[in-house]
N, C-alpha and C positions, 0 to 999 in steps of 0.2 A: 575086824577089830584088832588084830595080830598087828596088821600094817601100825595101828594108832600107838600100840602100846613100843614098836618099835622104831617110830617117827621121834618118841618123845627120848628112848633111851638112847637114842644113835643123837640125839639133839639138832635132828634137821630142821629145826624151828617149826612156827604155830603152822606156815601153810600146810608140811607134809603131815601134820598131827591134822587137821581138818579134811583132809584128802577123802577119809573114810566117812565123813558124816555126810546125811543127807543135805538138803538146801535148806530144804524145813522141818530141818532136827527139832528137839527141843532138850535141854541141859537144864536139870533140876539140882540147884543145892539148897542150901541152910537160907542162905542169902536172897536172894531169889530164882527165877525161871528165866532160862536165858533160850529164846526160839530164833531160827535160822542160821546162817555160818557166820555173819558179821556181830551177833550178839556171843556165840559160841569164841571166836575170836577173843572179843573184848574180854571174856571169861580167863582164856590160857593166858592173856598181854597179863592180868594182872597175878595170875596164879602162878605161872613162873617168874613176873620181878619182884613175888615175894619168897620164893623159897630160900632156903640156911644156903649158903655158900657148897659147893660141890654134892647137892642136895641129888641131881640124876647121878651122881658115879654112886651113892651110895643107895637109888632105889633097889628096895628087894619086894616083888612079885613073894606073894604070903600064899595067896590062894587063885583060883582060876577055876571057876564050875562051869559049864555049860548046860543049854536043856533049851533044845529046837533053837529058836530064835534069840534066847537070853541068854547073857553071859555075866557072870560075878566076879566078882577081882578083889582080893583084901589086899593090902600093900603097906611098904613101914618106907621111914626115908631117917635112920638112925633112929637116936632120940628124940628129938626135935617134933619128928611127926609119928609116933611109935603105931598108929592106925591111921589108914584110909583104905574107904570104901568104895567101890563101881558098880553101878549094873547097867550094862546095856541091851537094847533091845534091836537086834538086827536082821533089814529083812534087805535081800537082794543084796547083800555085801556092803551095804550101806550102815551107817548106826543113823537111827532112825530116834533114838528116846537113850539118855542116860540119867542117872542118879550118881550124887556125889557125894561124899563126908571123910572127914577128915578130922581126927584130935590133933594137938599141937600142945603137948606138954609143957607145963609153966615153964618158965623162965625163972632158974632160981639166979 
């Protein structure tokens, strides 16, 4: 899980961010349930071409729990996205099951 969260701040693009997930992940948000790596994919394509401008130089890592297999992450990216949330569930070094959410502060 290290590797994913460092694939995405070093900005080596979606493949090394995928690197860490199983084949038949499954990626749960708001939106819907994204399962295997080509849905997981289509997930990061549109979550990163919508982030604010210079949006990774400003993510800040909030929180980080661990407990056996699961992992928690709370995260801000400025204003803009002042929460998001993580949990993943990883077995054999693999992420196997994530949860996502995110607020996005109005637009005044």
């Amino acid at each position: 899980m290290r590797g994913h969260l460092q694939a995405f701040l070093e900005q080596k693009g979606i493949d090394a961010i995928l690197n860490d997930y199983d084949e038949k992940a499954c990626f749960l948000s708001e939106e819907k349930i994204y399962c295997g790596k080509r849905e997981i994919q289509n997930f990061f394509e549109q979550f990163m071409a919508g982030l604010p401008p210079q949006a990774v130089g400003r993510f800040a890592l909030r929180t980080l729990r661990v407990a056996g297999e699961v992992a928690y992450i709370t995260w801000s990216v400025g204003r803009e996205l002042p929460l998001g949330t993580d949990t993943f569930v990883v077995r054999e070094g693999k992420i196997v099951s994530q949860t996502f959410a995110m607020y996005s502060a109005p637009v005044l």
